[in-house]
N, C-alpha and C positions, 0 to 999 in steps of 0.2 A: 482492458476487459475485452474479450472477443467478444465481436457480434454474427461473425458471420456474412456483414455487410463491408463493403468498401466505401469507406468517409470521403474520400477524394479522389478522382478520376481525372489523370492527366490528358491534356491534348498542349499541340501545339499554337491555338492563338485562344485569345481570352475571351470571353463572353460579358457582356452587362444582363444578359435573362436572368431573374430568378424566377422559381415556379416549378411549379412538377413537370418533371422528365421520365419519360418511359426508358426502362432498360432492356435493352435487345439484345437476342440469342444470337448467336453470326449463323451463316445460312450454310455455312462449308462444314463438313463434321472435322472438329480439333485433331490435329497432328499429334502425334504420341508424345512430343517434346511436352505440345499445352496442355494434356493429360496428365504429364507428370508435374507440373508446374502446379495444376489445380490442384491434383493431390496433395501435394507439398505444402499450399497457402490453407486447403482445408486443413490441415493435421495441424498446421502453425494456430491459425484460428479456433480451432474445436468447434468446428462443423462438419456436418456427415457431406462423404464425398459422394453427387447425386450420381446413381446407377443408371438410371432414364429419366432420360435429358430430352428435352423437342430444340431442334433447330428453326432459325428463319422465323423468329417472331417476337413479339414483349411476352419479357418473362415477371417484368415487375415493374415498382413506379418509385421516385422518392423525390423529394424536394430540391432542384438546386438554390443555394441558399448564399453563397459566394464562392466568387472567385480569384484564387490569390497568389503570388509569385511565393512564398514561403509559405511551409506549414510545418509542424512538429509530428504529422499523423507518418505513418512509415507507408502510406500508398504513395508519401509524395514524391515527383522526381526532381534532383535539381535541375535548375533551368526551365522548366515546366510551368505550364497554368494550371493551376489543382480546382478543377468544379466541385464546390462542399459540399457532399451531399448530404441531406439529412434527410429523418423517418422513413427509410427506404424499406420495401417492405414487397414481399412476394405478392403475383395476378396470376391468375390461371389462365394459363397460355393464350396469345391471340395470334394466329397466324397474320405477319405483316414483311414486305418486303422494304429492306431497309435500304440507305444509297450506300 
Protein backbone atom coordinates (compact mmCIF):
# COMPACT_ATOMS: atom_id res chain seq x y z
CA UNK A 1 0.00 0.00 0.00
CA UNK A 2 1.63 3.29 -0.76
CA UNK A 3 1.73 5.92 1.61
CA UNK A 4 3.70 8.34 0.36
CA UNK A 5 6.00 8.01 3.62
CA UNK A 6 9.31 6.09 4.05
CA UNK A 7 8.84 3.33 6.89
CA UNK A 8 12.62 3.02 7.25
CA UNK A 9 15.45 5.37 6.97
CA UNK A 10 18.88 3.86 6.67
CA UNK A 11 22.17 5.20 8.30
CA UNK A 12 25.26 3.67 9.04
CA UNK A 13 25.28 2.97 13.12
CA UNK A 14 22.16 1.96 15.21
CA UNK A 15 20.45 3.88 17.59
CA UNK A 16 18.53 2.88 21.05
CA UNK A 17 16.17 6.54 20.80
CA UNK A 18 12.70 5.80 20.24
CA UNK A 19 10.40 9.06 20.03
CA UNK A 20 9.55 11.49 17.56
CA UNK A 21 12.04 12.66 15.18
CA UNK A 22 11.75 15.66 13.04
CA UNK A 23 12.49 15.28 9.22
CA UNK A 24 14.59 17.70 7.46
CA UNK A 25 14.70 19.29 4.11
CA UNK A 26 18.76 19.44 3.04
CA UNK A 27 19.79 22.99 2.74
CA UNK A 28 21.48 22.54 -0.92
CA UNK A 29 18.83 22.59 -3.74
CA UNK A 30 18.82 18.63 -5.29
CA UNK A 31 20.97 17.73 -8.29
CA UNK A 32 18.90 16.76 -11.35
CA UNK A 33 20.01 12.93 -10.64
CA UNK A 34 17.85 13.52 -6.98
CA UNK A 35 15.17 15.10 -9.01
CA UNK A 36 14.73 12.24 -11.12
CA UNK A 37 15.07 9.76 -8.36
CA UNK A 38 12.25 11.65 -6.47
CA UNK A 39 10.19 11.57 -9.37
CA UNK A 40 10.77 8.13 -10.02
CA UNK A 41 9.98 6.92 -6.04
CA UNK A 42 6.76 9.43 -6.29
CA UNK A 43 5.29 7.65 -9.43
CA UNK A 44 6.41 4.31 -7.74
CA UNK A 45 4.53 5.35 -4.56
CA UNK A 46 1.44 7.45 -6.04
CA UNK A 47 2.27 10.64 -4.57
CA UNK A 48 2.16 13.90 -6.28
CA UNK A 49 5.69 14.99 -7.10
CA UNK A 50 6.01 18.56 -4.86
CA UNK A 51 6.38 21.55 -7.42
CA UNK A 52 7.52 24.06 -4.32
CA UNK A 53 9.53 22.72 -2.07
CA UNK A 54 11.39 24.96 0.93
CA UNK A 55 14.93 23.82 1.68
CA UNK A 56 17.05 24.02 5.00
CA UNK A 57 14.49 23.18 7.65
CA UNK A 58 11.68 20.45 9.18
CA UNK A 59 9.41 19.54 6.95
CA UNK A 60 7.65 16.87 9.06
CA UNK A 61 7.82 14.73 12.27
CA UNK A 62 7.11 10.81 12.93
CA UNK A 63 7.76 8.36 15.42
CA UNK A 64 11.12 6.25 15.60
CA UNK A 65 9.87 3.20 16.84
CA UNK A 66 12.87 0.68 16.22
CA UNK A 67 15.75 -0.25 14.96
CA UNK A 68 16.76 -3.16 12.92
CA UNK A 69 19.45 -5.06 10.86
CA UNK A 70 16.58 -6.78 8.56
CA UNK A 71 13.42 -5.53 7.40
CA UNK A 72 10.98 -6.77 4.63
CA UNK A 73 10.01 -2.88 3.93
CA UNK A 74 11.95 -2.12 0.27
CA UNK A 75 13.35 1.39 1.84
CA UNK A 76 15.59 -1.16 3.53
CA UNK A 77 19.32 -1.47 2.59
CA UNK A 78 21.29 -4.64 3.02
CA UNK A 79 23.82 -4.19 5.68
CA UNK A 80 22.14 -1.16 7.03
CA UNK A 81 20.39 -0.03 10.24
CA UNK A 82 16.77 0.79 9.16
CA UNK A 83 15.18 3.50 11.83
CA UNK A 84 11.25 2.28 11.82
CA UNK A 85 9.44 5.04 11.35
CA UNK A 86 6.12 5.28 12.03
CA UNK A 87 2.82 7.95 12.01
CA UNK A 88 5.03 10.23 10.02
CA UNK A 89 3.20 12.95 8.93
CA UNK A 90 3.71 16.39 7.26
CA UNK A 91 4.59 20.25 9.65
CA UNK A 92 4.50 23.43 8.13
CA UNK A 93 7.85 24.36 7.48
CA UNK A 94 10.30 25.47 10.28
CA UNK A 95 13.23 27.13 9.17
CA UNK A 96 16.20 25.18 11.01
CA UNK A 97 19.85 24.62 10.36
CA UNK A 98 20.65 20.98 10.46
CA UNK A 99 24.53 19.39 11.07
Amino acid sequence: MATGYKDVECRSWPTKYRGPIFILALKAEPSAEDLHYAEYMCMREGCPMPTDYKLGGIVGIAYLSDCVTSSKSRWHEEGAYGFVMTQARPVPFIPYRGM
